[in-house]
VODREN-185032 format. One line per field, with one value per residue: y, x, z of N, C-alpha, C, O in turn. Coordinates in steps of 0.02 Angstrom, whole numbers, plus 50000, padded with zeros to 5 digits. Layout:
<rs>
n_py: Y|...
n_px: X|...
n_pz: Z|...
ca_py: Y|...
ca_px: X|...
ca_pz: Z|...
c_py: Y|...
c_px: X|...
c_pz: Z|...
o_py: Y|...
o_px: X|...
o_pz: Z|...
</rs>
This chain:
<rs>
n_py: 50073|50207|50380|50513|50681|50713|50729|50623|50523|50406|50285|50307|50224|50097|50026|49923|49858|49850|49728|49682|49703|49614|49499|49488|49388|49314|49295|49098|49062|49020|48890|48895|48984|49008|48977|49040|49194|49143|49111|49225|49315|49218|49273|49401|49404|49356|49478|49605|49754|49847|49971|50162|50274|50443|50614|50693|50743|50786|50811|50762|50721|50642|50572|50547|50594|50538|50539|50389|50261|50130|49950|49870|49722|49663|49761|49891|50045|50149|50257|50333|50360|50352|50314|50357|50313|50442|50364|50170|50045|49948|49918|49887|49938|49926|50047|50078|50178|50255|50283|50400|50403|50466|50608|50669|50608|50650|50638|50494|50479|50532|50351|50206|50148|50190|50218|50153|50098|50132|50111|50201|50161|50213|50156|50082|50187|50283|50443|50560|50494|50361|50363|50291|50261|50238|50177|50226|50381|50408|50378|50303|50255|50171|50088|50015|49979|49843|49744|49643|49514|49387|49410|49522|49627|49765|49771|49679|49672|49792|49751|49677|49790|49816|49711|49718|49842|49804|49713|49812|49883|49781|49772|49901|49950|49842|49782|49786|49666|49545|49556|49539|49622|49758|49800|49934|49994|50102|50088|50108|50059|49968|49868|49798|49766|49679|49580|49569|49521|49385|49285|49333|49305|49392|49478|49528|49575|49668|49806|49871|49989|50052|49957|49924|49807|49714|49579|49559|49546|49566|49712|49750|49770|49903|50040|50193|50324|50298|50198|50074|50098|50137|49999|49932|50016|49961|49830|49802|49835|49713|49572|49469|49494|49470|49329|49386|49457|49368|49353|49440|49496|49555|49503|49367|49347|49376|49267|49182|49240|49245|49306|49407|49529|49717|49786|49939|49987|50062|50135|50214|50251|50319|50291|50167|50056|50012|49880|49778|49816|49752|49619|49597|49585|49513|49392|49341|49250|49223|49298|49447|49599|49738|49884|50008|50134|50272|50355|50355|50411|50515|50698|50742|50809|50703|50667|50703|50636|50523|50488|50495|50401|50303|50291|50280|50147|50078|50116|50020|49903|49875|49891|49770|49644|49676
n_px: 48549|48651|48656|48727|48712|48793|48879|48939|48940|48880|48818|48887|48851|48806|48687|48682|48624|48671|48661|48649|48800|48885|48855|48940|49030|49209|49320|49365|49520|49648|49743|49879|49872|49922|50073|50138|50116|50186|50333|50352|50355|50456|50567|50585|50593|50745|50814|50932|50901|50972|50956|50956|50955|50864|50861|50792|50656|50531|50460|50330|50191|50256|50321|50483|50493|50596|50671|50699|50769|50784|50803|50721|50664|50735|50815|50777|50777|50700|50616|50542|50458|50541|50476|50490|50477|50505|50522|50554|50532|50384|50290|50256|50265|50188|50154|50057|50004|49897|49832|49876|50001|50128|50171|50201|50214|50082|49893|49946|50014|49994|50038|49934|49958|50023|50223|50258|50339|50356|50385|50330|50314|50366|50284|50366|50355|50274|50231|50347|50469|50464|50481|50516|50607|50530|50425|50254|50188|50078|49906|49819|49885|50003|49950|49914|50066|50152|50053|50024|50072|50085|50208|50273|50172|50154|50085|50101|50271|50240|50199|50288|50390|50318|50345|50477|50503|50476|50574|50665|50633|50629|50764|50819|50738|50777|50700|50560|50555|50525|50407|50273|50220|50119|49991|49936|49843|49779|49623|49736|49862|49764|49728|49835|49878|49795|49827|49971|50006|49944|50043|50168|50213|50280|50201|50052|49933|49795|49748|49634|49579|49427|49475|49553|49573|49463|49380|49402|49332|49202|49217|49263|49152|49118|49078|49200|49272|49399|49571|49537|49452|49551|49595|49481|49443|49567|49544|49457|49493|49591|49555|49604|49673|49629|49643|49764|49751|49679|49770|49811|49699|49618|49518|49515|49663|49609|49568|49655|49706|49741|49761|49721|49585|49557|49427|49386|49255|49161|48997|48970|49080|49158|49278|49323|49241|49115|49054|49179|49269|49195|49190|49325|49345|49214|49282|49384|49480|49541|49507|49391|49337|49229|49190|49085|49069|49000|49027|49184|49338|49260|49214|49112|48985|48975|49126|49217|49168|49174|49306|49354|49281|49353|49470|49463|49435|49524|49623|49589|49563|49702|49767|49702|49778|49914
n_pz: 49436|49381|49329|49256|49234|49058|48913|48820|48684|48712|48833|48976|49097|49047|49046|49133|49283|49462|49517|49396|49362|49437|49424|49298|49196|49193|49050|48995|49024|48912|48888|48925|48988|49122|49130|49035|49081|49218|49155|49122|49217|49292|49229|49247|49394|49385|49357|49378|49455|49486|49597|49600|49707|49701|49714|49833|49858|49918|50101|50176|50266|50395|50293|50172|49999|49895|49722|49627|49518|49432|49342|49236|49155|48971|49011|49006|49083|49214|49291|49449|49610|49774|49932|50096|50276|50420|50516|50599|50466|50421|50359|50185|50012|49820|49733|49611|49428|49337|49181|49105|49148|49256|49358|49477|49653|49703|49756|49809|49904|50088|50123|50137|50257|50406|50453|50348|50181|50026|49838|49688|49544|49363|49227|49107|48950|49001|49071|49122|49190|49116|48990|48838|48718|48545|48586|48624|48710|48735|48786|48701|48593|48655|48707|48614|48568|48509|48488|48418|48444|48585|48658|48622|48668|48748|48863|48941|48963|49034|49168|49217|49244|49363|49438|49454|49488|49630|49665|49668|49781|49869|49893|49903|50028|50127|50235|50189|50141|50203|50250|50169|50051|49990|49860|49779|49652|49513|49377|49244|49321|49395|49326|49269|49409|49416|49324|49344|49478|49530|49523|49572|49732|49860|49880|49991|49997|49921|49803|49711|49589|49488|49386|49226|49063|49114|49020|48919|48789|48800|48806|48702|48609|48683|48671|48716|48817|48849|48848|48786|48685|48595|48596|48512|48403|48336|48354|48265|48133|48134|48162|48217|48324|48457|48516|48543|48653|48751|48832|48916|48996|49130|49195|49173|49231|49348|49411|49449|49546|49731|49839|49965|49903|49875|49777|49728|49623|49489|49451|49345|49239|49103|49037|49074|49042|49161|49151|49109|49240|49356|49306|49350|49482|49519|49469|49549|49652|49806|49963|49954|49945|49888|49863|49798|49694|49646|49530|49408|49339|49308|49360|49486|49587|49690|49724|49806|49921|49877|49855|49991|50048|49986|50032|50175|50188|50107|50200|50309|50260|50225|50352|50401|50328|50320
ca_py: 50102|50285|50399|50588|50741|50720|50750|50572|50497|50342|50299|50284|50152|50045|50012|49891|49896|49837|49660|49650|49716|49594|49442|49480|49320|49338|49270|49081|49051|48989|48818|48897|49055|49027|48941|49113|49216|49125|49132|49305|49317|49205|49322|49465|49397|49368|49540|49641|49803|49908|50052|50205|50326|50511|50701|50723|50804|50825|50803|50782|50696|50615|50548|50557|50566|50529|50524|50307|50227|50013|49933|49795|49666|49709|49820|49953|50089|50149|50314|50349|50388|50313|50374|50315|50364|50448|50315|50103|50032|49897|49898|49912|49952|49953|50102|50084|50239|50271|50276|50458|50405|50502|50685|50656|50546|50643|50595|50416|50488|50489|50273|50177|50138|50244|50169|50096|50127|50113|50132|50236|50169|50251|50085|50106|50236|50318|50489|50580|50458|50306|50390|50257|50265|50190|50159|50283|50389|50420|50295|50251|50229|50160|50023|49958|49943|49765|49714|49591|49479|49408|49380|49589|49674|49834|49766|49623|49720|49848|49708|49649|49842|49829|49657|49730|49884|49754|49705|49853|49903|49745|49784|49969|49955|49774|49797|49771|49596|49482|49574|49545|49695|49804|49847|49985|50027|50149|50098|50065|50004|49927|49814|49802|49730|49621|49539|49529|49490|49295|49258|49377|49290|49449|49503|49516|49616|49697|49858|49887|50061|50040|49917|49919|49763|49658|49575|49593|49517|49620|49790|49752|49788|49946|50127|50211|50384|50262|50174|50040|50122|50101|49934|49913|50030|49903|49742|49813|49824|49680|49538|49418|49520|49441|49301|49399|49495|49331|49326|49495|49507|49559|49475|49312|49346|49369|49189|49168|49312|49232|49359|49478|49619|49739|49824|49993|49980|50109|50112|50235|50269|50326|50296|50108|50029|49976|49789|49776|49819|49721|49562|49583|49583|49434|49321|49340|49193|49234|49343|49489|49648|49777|49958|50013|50218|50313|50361|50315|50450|50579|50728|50761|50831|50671|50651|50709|50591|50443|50492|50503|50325|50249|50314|50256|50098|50065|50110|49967|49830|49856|49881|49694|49615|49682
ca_px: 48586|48668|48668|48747|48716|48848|48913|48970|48876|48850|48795|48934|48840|48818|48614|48686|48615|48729|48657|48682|48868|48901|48870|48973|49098|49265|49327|49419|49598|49701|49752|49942|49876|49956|50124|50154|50135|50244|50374|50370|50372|50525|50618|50578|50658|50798|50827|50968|50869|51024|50922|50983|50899|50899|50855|50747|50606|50479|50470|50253|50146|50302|50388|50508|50489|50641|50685|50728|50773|50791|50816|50680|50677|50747|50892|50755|50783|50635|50619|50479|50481|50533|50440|50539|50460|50526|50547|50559|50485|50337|50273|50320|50199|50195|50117|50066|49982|49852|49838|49917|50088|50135|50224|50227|50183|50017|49883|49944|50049|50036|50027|49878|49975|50100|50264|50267|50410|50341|50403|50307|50351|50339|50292|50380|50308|50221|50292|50430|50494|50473|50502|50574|50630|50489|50353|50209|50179|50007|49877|49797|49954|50029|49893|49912|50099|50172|50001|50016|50078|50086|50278|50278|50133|50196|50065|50161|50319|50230|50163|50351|50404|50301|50380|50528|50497|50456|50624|50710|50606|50672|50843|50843|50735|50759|50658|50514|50563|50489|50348|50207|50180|50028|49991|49888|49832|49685|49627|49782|49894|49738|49734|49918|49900|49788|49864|50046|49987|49937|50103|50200|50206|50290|50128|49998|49871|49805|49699|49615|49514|49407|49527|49552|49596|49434|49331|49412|49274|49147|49247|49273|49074|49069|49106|49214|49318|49474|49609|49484|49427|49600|49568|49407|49470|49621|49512|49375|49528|49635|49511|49643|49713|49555|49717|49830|49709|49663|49825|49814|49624|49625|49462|49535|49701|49598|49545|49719|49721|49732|49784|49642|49602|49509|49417|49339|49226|49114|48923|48969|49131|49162|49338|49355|49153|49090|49045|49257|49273|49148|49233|49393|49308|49199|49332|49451|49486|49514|49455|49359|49296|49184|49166|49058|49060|48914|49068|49240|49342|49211|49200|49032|48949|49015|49166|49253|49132|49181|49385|49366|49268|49386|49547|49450|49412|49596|49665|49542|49592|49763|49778|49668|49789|49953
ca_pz: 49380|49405|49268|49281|49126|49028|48834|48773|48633|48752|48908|49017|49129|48979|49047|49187|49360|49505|49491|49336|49346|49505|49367|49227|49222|49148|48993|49004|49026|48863|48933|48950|49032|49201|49110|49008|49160|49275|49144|49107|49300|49345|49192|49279|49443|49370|49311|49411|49448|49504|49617|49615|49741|49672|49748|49894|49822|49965|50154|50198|50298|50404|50244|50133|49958|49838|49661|49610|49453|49410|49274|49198|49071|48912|49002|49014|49149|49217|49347|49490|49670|49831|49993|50146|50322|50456|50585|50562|50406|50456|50275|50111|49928|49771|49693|49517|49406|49283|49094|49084|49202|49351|49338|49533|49677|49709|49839|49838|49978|50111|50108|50167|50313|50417|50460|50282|50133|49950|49774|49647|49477|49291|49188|49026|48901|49047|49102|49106|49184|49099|48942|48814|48624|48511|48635|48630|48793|48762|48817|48631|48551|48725|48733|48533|48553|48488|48501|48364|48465|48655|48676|48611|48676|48799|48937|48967|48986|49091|49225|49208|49273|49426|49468|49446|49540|49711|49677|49681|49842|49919|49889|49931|50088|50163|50293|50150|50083|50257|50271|50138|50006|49971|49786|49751|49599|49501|49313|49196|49374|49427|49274|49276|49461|49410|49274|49387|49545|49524|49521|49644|49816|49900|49889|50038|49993|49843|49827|49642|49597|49428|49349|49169|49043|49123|49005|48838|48722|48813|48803|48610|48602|48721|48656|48777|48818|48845|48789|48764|48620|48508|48559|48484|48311|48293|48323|48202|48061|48144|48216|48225|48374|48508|48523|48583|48730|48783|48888|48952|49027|49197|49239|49186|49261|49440|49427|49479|49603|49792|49889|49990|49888|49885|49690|49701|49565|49486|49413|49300|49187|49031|49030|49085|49068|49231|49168|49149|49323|49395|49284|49406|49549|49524|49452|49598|49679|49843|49981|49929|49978|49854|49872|49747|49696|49606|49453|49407|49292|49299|49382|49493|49661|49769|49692|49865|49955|49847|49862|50053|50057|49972|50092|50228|50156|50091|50267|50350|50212|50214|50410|50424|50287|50322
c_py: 50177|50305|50486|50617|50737|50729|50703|50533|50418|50334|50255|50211|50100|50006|49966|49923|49854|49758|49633|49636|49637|49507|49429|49444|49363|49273|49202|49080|49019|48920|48845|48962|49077|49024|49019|49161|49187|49117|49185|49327|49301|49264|49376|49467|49390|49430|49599|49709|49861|49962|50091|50253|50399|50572|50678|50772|50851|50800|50806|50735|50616|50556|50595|50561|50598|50505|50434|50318|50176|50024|49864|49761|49717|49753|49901|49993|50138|50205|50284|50371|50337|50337|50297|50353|50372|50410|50232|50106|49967|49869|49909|49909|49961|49996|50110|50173|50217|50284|50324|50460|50447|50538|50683|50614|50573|50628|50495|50430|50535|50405|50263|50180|50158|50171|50123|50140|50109|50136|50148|50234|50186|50188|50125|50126|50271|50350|50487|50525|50382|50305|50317|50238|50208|50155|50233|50297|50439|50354|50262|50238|50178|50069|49964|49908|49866|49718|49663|49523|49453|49432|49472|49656|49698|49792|49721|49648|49781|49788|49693|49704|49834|49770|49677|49793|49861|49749|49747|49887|49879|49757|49850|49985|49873|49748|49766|49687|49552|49508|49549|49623|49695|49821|49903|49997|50055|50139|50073|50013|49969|49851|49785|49751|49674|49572|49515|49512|49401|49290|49274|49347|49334|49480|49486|49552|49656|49754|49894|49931|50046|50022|49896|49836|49716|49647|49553|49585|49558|49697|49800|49802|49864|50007|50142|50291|50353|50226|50112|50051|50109|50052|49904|49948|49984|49851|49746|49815|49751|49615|49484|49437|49500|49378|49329|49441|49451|49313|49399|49542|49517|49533|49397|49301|49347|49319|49193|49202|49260|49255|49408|49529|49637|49792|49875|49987|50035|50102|50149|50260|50275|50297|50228|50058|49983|49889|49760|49768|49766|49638|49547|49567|49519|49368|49314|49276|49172|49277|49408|49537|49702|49847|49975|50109|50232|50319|50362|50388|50504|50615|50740|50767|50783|50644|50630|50655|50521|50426|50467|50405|50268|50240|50272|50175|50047|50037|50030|49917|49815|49838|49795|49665|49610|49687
c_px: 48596|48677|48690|48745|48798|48859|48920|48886|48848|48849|48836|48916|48807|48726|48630|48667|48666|48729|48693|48754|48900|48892|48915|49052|49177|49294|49370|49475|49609|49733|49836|49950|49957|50033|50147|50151|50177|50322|50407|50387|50455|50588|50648|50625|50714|50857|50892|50964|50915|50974|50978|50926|50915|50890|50804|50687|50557|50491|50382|50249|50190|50322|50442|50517|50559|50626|50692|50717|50804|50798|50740|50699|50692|50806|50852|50749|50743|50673|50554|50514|50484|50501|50466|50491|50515|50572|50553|50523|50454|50307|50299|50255|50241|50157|50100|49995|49932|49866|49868|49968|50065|50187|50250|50181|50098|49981|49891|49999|50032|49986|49963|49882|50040|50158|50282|50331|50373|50394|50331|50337|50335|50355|50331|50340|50272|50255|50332|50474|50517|50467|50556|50561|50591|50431|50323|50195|50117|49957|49858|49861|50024|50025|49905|50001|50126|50105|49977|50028|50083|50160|50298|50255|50144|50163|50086|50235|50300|50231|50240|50391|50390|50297|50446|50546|50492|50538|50670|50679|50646|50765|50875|50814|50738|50704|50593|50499|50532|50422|50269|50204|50126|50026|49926|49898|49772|49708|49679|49819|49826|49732|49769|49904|49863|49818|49963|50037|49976|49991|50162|50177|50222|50242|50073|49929|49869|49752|49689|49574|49501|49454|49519|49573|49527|49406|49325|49375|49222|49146|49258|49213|49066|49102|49137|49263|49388|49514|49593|49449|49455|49612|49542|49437|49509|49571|49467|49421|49580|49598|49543|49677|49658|49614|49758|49800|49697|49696|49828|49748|49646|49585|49478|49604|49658|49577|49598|49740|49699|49718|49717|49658|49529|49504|49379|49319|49161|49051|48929|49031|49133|49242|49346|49267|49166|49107|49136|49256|49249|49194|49266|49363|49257|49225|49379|49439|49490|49466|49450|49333|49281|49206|49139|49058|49020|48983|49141|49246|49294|49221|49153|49049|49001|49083|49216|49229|49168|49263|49386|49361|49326|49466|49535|49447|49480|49663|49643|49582|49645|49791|49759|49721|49865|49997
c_pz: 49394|49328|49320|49203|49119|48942|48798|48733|48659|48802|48945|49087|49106|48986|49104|49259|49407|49510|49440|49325|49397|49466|49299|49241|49185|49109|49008|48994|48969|48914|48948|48980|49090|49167|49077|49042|49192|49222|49120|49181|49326|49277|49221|49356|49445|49359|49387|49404|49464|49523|49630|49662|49731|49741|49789|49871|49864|50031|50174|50235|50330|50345|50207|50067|49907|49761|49661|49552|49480|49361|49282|49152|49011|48921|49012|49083|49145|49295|49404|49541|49715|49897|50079|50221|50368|50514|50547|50512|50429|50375|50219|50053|49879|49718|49618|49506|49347|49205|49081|49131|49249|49341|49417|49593|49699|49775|49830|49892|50005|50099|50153|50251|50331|50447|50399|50217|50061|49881|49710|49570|49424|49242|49116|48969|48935|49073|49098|49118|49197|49047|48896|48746|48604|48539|48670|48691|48793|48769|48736|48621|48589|48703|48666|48527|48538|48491|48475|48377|48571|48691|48648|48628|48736|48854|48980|48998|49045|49174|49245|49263|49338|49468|49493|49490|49609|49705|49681|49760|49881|49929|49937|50020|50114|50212|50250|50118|50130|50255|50242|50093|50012|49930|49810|49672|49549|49413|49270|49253|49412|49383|49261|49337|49448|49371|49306|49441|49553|49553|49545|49714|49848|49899|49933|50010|49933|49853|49740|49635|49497|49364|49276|49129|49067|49060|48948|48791|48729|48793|48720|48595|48633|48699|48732|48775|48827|48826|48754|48678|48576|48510|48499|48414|48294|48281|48253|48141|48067|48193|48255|48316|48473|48548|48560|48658|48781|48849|48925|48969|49097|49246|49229|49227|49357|49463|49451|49541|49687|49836|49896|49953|49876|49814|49745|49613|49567|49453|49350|49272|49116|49016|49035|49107|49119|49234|49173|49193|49345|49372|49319|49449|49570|49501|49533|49644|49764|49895|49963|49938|49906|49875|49805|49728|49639|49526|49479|49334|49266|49378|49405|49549|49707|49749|49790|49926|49947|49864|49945|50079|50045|50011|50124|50219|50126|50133|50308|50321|50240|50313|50445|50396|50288|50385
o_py: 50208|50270|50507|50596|50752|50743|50715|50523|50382|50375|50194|50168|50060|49968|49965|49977|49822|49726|49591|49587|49614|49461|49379|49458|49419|49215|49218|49104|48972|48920|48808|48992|49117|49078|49052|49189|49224|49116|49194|49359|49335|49284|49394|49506|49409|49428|49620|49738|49919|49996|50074|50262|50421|50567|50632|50834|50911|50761|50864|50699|50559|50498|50657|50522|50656|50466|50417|50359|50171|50077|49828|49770|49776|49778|49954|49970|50173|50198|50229|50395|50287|50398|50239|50412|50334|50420|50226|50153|49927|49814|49934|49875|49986|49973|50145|50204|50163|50293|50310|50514|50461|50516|50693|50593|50530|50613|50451|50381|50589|50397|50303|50199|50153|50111|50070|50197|50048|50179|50105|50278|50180|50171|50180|50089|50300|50327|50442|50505|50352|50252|50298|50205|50150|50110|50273|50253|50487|50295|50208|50194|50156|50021|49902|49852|49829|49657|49634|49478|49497|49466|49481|49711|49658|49772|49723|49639|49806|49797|49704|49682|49841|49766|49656|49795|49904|49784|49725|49919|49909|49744|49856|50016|49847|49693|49716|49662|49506|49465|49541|49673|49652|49873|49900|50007|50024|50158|50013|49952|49940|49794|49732|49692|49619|49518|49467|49470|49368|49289|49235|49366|49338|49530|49434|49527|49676|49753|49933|49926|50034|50055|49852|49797|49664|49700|49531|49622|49586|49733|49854|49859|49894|50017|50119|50307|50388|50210|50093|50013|50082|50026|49868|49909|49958|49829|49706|49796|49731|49610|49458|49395|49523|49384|49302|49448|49468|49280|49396|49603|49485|49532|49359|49248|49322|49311|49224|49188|49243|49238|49434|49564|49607|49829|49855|49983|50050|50052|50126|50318|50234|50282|50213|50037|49936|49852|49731|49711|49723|49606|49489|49506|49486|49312|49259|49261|49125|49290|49435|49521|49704|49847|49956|50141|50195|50283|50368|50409|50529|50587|50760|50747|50801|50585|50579|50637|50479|50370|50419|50366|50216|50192|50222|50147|49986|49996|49992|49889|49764|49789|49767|49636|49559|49696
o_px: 48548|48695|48678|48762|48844|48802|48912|48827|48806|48881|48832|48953|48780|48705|48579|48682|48707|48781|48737|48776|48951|48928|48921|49103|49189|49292|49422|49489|49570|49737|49862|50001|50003|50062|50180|50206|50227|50373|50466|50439|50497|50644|50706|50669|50747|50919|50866|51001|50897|50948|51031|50867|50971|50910|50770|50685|50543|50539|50366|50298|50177|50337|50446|50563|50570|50583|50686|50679|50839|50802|50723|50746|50675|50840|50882|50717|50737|50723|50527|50571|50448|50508|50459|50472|50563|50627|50556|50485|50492|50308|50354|50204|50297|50133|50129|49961|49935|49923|49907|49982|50011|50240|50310|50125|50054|50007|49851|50023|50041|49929|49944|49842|50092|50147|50312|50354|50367|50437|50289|50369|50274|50410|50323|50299|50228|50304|50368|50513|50552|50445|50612|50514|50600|50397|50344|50187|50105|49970|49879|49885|50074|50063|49905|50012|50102|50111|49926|50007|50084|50164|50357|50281|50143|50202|50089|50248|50338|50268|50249|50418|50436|50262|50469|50597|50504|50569|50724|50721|50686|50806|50921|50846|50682|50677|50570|50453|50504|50378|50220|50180|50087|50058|49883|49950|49719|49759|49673|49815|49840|49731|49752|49916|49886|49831|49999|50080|50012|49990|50209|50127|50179|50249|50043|49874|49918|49716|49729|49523|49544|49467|49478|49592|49531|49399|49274|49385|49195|49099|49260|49220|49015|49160|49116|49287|49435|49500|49624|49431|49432|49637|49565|49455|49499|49553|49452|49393|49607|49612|49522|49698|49666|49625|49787|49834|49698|49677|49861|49742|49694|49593|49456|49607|49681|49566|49587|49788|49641|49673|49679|49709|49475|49550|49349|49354|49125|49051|48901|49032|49110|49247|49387|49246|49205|49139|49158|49243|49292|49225|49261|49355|49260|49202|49398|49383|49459|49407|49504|49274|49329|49252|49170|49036|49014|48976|49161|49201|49295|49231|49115|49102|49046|49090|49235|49267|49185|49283|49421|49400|49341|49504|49570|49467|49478|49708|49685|49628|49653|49823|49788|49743|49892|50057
o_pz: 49418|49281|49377|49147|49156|48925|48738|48744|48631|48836|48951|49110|49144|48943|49139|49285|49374|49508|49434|49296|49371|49487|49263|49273|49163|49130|49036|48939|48967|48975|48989|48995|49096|49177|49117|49034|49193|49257|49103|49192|49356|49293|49225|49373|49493|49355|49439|49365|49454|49479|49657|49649|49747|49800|49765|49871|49859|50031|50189|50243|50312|50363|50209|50056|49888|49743|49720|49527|49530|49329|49329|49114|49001|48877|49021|49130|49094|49332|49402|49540|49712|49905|50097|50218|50369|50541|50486|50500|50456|50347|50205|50061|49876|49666|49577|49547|49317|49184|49035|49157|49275|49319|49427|49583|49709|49829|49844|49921|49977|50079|50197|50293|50300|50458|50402|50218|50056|49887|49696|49541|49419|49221|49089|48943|48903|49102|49079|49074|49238|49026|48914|48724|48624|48513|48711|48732|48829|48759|48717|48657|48562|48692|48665|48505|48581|48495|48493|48341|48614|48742|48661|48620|48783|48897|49042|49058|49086|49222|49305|49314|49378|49518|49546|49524|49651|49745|49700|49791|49918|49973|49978|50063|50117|50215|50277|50086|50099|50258|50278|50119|50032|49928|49854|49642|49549|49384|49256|49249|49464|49406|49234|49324|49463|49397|49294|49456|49590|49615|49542|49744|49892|49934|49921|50018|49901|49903|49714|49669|49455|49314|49264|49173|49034|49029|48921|48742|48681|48774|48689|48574|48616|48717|48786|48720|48809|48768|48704|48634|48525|48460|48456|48370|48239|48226|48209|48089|48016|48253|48307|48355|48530|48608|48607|48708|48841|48897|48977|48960|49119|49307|49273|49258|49408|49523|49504|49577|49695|49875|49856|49953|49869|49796|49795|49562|49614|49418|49300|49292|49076|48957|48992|49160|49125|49272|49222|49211|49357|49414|49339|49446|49622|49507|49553|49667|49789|49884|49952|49942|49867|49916|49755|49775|49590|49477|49537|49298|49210|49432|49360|49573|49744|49765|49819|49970|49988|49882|49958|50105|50075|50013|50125|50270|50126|50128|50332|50351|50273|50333|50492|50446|50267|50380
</rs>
């Protein structure tokens, strides 16, 4: 069990030791789990993403990184970045983001693996831009939208985005569509990948950093610094709403998960509790690889230690997988 001084009125590694975390099951499937996924899925393929590729923003670590906008379900047009390299394209990603969006692409570039082309998308309500009328673009208010129901609630529509973002990849770089993708994604896009991934075959490989959404019955119970929390205030005035999460767990969605991936998971978070995490990671269905880091959303001493591990660690996966 890791503990670090900190301020919150609870103890960010919830009393679990790594055992313990390395058992926590995930919640079953609704008998039409998979069936409601795969048709929110084939919707999504359907969807005529029209890319546009914008401004040239940066030139680093032999890429390119451009402006893009798609379109998703719903007609909604959705920004991020494209990052093209230098020379052929061998790979191709899809970059998802964290509970507070993406102002820019950040260190998720440069990519795992050189020679590769990704898209960097802004799920709807997240950042500038994925900015969209009547859907909150902070994480509490983000997280509750349409929540009343499944066929309404934003996270569904987000997962939808970063289907939809693959398909505008494939379009704009071809080169990307034979290959096998690589998701990445940390926390909100790690929860996100789990919950769309199942059901994405353009998908080779998956790469999850302290993935949010596992657990949901468990996370009801656990005080937290994140958007977890206006969970837990709605359910505590709205109990009826345990129904509608059931379909958007990320630790039951990884029962479904085939594809090699690889969780970073942390011992200690305040922001997204550990046992979550750990949920994804031992539901997943197929092969599997761990990395475990001392904290997740905290600041401390090996922070730079834990960032570096997990590069290295990212590069390996994806280089075996892709």
């Amino acid at each position: 069990m890791t503990s670090f001084a900190h301020d919150y009125p609870f103890d960010p590694a919830y009393g679990y030791t790594l055992d313990a975390l390395r058992s926590v099951p995930a919640p079953p499937a609704p008998d039409d789990f998979a069936a409601f996924w795969r048709e929110r899925y084939a919707a999504a393929r359907a969807v005529a993403t029209d890319p546009v590729v914008g401004a040239l923003v940066e030139e680093r670590d032999g890429v390119r990184v451009h402006e893009v906008a798609y379109t998703s379900v719903g007609g909604v047009r959705l920004g991020g970045w494209l990052v093209l390299p230098d020379g052929p394209v061998r790979h191709g990603f899809v970059v998802g983001h964290g509970y507070g969006g993406r102002a820019e692409p950040g260190r998720d570039v440069p990519l795992p693996l050189p020679a590769s082309a990704a898209i960097l998308p802004c799920v709807r309500g997240m950042g500038t831009r994925g900015l969209v009328a009547g859907i909150p673009d902070v994480a509490d208010g983000h997280v509750l939208h349409g929540i009343g129901a499944r066929d309404t609630y934003v996270i569904g529509d987000c997962a939808a985005d970063l289907w939809c973002a693959a398909s505008a990849l494939g379009e704009l770089v071809p080169e990307t569509a034979g290959t096998g993708l690589g998701y990445v994604g940390e926390s909100f896009g790690g929860g996100l990948g789990a919950l769309a991934l199942p059901w994405d075959e353009r998908f080779a490989a998956v790469q999850l950093t302290v993935p949010t959404f596992g657990n949901h019955p468990l996370r009801l119970t656990l005080p937290c610094a994140g958007s977890g929390e206006s969970v837990r205030g709605h359910h505590a005035a709205h109990p009826e709403v345990t129904e509608v999460l059931r379909y958007f767990d990320a630790a039951t969605a990884a029962t479904f998960l085939e594809r090699p991936t690889l969780v970073a998971a942390a011992l200690f978070d305040p922001a997204v509790p550990p046992p979550g995490q750990f949920a994804v990671y031992n539901a997943l269905a197929g092969e599997r690889e761990l990395l475990v880091s001392a904290a997740g959303h905290f600041v401390h001493r090996g922070l730079l230690d834990d960032l570096a591990a997990l590069d290295a660690a990212r590069r390996e996966f994806f280089a075996k997988w892709l």
